[in-house]
N, C-alpha and C positions, 0 to 999 in steps of 0.2 A: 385436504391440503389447506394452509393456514393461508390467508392473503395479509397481505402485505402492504398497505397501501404508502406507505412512505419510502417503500424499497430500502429498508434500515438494512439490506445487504449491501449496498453499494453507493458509492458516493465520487461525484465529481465535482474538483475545484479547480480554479485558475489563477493564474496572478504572471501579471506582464515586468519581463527580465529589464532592468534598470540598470545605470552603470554602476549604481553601489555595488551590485552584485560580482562585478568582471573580476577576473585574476589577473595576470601578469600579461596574457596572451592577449585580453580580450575578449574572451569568453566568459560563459558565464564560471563561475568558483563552485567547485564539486562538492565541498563544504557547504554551502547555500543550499545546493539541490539538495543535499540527505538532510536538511534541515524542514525543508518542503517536505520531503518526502516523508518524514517521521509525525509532519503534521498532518499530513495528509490518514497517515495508517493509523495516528493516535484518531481522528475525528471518524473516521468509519470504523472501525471495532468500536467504540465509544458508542457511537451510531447504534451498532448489531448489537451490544451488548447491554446498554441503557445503564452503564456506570462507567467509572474511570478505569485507564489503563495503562499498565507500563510497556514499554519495550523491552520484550528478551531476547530478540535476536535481528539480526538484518541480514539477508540472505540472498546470493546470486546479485548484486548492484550491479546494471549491466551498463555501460557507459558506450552506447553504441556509435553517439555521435556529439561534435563539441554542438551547446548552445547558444546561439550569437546575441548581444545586446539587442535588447527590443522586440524579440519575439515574446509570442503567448504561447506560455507553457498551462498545460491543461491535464490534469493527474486523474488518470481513470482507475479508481480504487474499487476491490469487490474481496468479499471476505470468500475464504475459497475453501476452509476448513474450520469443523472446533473441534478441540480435545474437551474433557472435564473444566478445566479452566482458561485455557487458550484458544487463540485464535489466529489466524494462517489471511493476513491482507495480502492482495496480489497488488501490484501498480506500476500500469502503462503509462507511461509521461508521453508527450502528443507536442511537439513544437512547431508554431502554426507560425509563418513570417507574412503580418499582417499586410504589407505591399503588396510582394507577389503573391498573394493568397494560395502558399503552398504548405503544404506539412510532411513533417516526419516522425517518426516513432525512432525518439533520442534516447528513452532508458526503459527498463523494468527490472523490477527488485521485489524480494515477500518480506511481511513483517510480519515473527510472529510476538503477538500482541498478549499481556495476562490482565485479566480482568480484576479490578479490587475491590471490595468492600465497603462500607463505610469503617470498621476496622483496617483498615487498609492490608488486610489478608488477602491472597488470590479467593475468588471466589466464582461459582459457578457462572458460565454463559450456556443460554437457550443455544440446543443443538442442532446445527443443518444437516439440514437432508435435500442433498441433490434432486432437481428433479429434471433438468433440461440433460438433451444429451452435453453440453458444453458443461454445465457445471458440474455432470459427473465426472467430465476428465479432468478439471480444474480440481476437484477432491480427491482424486485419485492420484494426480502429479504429488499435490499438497502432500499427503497420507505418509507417499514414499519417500518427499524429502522429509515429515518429522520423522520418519524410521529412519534414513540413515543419523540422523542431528544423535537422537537417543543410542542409536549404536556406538559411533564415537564419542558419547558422552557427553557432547556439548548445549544439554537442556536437561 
């Protein structure tokens, strides 16, 4: 088993909701959040794969609950799958209202991420191998949604 000492599988960031960010309602703009959220997925594959990366898909964007001005949103990123050149980000958004010292789990969405080159070709990422029973069903979930994506053709 290889160790890890930087946990370049997973990565957690934060950043406190300001009123630039509000819509019309009040909340915060769903726009903003997939803006996080793609930075979020672009810095941990980047992370696991130790090159740059693009976005090939966004996946399941689950919008569970609105986010109100002035909470900490907190993005709990973990690579959960690789193919030959991709890779499968999962990420749990966490909005914490810093008063009432209360949280809730407002999103989660997968990115899968392709790895480039200094030719800026897709190019190989070091491959995971599950070893927790959790990250085996996180690969597993992963696996089957890139099987349906390739079955309907949309990768």
């Amino acid at each position: 088993m290889t160790v890890d000492p930087l946990n370049t599988r997973n990565l957690q960031m934060s950043v406190l909701v300001t009123p630039d960010m509000a819509n019309f309602s009040g909340h915060m703009h769903g726009g903003d959040l997939l803006k996080y959220l793609d930075r979020v997925a672009y810095a941990c594959a980047m992370r696991y794969a130790a090159c740059h990366v693009v976005t090939l898909s966004v996946d399941k964007v689950l919008f569970k609950q609105p986010i109100f001005i002035g909470e900490l949103l907190t993005f709990l990123a973990t690579v959960n799958y690789t193919g030959k050149t991709s890779l499968e980000v999962g990420i749990k958004v966490i909005s914490e209202n810093l008063i009432e010292k209360s949280i809730r789990h407002t999103n989660s969405c997968y990115f899968t991420m392709v790895a480039l080159g200094e030719d800026s070709k897709p190019t190989k990422v070091p491959p995971f191998v599950p070893s927790t029973p959790e990250e085996k069903g996180r690969y597993d979930r992963a696996k089957k949604r890139r099987e349906q994506m390739l079955k309907h053709g949309k990768a």
